[in-house]
Each structure stands twice: as C-alpha cells, then as structure tokens.
C-alpha positions as a printed Julia matrix, in Angstrom:
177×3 Matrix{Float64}:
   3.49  -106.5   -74.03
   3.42  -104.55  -70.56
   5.89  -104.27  -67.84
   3.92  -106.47  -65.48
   4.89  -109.92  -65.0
   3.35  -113.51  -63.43
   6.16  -115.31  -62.18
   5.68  -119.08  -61.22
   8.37  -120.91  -58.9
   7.76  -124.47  -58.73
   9.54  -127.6   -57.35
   8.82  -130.1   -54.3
   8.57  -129.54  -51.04
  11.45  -128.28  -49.58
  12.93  -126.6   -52.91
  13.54  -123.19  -51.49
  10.47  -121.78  -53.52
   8.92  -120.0   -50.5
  12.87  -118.62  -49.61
  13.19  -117.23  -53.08
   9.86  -116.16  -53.59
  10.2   -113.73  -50.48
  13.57  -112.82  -51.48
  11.89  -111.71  -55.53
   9.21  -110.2   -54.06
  11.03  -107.71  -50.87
  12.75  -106.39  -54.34
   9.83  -105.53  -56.32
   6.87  -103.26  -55.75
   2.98  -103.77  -56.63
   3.94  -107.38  -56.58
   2.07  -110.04  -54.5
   3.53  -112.66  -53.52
   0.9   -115.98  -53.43
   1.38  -119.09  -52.44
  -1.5   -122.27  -52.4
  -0.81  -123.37  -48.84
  -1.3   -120.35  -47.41
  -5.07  -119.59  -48.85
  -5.38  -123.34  -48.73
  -4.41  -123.29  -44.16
  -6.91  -119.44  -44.18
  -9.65  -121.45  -46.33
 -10.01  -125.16  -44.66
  -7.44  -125.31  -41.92
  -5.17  -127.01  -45.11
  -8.04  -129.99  -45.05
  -6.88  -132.35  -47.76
 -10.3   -132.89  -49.5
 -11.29  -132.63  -53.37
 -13.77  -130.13  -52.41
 -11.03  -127.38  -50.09
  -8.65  -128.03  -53.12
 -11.37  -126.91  -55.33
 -12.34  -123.97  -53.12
  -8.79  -123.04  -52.45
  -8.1   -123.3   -56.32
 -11.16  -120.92  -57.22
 -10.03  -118.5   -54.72
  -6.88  -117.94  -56.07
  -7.72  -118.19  -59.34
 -10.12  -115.11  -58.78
  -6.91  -113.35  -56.67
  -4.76  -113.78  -59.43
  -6.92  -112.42  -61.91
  -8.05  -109.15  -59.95
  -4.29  -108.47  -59.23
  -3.7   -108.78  -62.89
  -6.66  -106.26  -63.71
  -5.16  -103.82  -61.23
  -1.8   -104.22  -62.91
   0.31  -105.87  -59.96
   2.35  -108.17  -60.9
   2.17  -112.17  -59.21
   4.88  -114.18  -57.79
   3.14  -117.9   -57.12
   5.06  -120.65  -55.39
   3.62  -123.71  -55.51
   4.58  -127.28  -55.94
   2.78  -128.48  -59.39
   2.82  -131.92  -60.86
   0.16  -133.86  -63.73
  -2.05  -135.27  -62.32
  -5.65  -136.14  -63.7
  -8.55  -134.51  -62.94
  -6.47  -132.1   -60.48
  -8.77  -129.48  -59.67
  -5.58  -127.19  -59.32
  -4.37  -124.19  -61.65
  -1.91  -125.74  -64.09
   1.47  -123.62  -65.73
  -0.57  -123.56  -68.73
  -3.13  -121.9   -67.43
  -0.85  -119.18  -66.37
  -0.02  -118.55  -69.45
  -3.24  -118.42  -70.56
  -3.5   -115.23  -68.01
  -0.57  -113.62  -69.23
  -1.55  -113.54  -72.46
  -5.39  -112.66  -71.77
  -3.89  -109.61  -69.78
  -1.32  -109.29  -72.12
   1.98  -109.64  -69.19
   5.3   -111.49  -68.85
   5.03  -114.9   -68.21
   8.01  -116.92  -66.65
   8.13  -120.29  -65.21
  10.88  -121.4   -62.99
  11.45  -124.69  -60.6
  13.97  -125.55  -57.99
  15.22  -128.73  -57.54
  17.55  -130.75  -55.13
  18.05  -134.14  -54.3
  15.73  -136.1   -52.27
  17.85  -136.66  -48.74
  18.34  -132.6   -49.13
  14.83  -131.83  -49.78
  14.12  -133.97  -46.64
  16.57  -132.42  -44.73
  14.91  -128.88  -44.98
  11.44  -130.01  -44.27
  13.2   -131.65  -40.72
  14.9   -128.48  -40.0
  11.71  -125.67  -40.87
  11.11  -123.65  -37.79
   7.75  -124.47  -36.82
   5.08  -121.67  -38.56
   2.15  -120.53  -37.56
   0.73  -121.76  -40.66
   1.14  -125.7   -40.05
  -1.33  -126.77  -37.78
  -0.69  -130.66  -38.27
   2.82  -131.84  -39.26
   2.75  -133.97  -42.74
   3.73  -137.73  -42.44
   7.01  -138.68  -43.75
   5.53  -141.23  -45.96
   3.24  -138.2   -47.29
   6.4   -136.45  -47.85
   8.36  -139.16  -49.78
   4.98  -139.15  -51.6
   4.57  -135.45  -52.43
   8.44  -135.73  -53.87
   8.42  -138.75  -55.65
   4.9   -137.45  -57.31
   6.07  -134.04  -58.33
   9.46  -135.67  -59.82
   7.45  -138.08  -62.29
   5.29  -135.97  -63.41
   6.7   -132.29  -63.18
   6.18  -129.54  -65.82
   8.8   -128.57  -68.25
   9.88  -124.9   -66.78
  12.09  -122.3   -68.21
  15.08  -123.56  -66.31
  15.91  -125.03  -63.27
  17.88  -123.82  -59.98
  19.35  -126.35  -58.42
  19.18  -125.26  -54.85
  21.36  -127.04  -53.26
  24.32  -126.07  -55.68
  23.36  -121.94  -54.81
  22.09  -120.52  -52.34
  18.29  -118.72  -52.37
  19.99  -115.21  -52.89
  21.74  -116.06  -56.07
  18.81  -117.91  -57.13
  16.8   -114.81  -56.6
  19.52  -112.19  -58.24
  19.07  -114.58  -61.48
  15.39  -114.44  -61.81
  15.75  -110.54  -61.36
  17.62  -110.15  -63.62
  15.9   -111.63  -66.43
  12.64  -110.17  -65.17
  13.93  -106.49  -65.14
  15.47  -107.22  -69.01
C-alpha cells in the first residue's frame, strides 16, 4: 500500500467540511482538494437537474481518477446520503478507487446539531460561487435527508464541540501514521 491517500469529509451542510478540508489540504502537498459544488456551480451554474448531477458526477469521477494515476493524493468534501438511483459517487465507491490504485482510504464526517448547522449557513460570507441562495425549507431538507440516511464513516467530529483546526490536526495525524 502507497503513501498516497483519498480522504473523504462528509456531513450536512454547514458541518465545517469545506473549513477543514482547506485547513488538511494548505498542510499537504500534491494533494487536491475537490469538492461537488464547486464543479457542479463551473459545470451548470449548480442547476439542480438529474442530468447536471450526472454530468457533474462523471466529471469528477474522471478528476479523481487521473489525480490518482498521477499519484496526488484527493481530499473530497461533500455532503453524501442513500438515496436511490443517486447518480452521485457513493463512499463505497471510493474505496473501490483506493484499492484499484492501491492508496489509503479514510472516511470522515462532521456533525453538529441542527439550529448550529443553520446558524453557519446564515452567517457564510457571500461567495462567488453561490449564484442563487438555497431556500430554508431546502436547507431543513438537505439536513434532515443526510441525517436519515448518512453513511457509516470512520468517526465523527463533532464540530461544534472543536473547532476546524483541531479537527484538522486529528485527521493529520492519522493520515501521516
């Protein structure tokens, strides 16, 4: 087994995956740091269709893979629930990858309660990313969603019991063992 690594952060909206994930990646090198939304807003202007979720998802999936070849490493931070027929890349297909290309595979989510999770998606700074702002009642949606039917990770951070860095010392630690 190599050195390399694919390292997915999960958890809902608001989590602090996108906070950790940049604090994980500014301490690595060859290491990109991926993240659905953002190839999802470049793709279709984040249009909420089964066929941009489709395009977006074989995208990646092809980015992911050609890092791998290269031997860079993959942070992904991405919300992922069960849902049928999802035309999105599952945990268990990530594993698939790291074992096909024969890396580390680790599998992480953060977590808070609801009225905190709401809380940080109020207070974001506006980004250049987010072109239309997401309904509350999407919101509530998108949690309650990825809470019933949520992966099994690793372990769980609890973000609102530590903050991002300590969150982000943890997981470098046990990727640098």
């Amino acid at each position: 087994m190599s050195k390399n690594f694919i390292l997915i952060l999960d958890g809902p909206m608001g989590s602090g995956k996108s906070t950790v994930g940049d604090l994980v990646h500014k301490k690595l090198k060859r290491t990109a740091l991926l993240s659905m939304d953002r190839i999802k807003w470049f793709i279709s202007d984040f249009k909420r269709s089964k066929k941009d979720n489709a395009i977006t998802n074989a995208v990646l999936f092809k980015m992911y893979e050609e890092y791998l070849k290269q031997g860079i490493d993959l942070i992904v931070t991405q919300g992922f629930w069960k849902q049928k027929g999802s035309p999105f890349v599952a945990p268990s297909d990530f594993a698939a990858l790291a074992k096909k290309y024969k890396v580390r595979f680790y599998f992480y989510q953060l977590d808070a309660p609801k009225e905190v999770l709401l809380g940080r998606i109020k207070n974001r700074k506006p980004s250049a990313l987010i072109r239309t702002p997401i309904a509350p009642s999407r919101l509530l949606r998108n949690i309650r969603m990825w809470k019933k039917n949520k992966y099994q990770p690793e372990k769980t951070f609890w973000s609102h019991e530590q903050s991002a860095k300590n969150i982000a010392n943890q997981i470098l630690k046990n990727i640098r063992i």
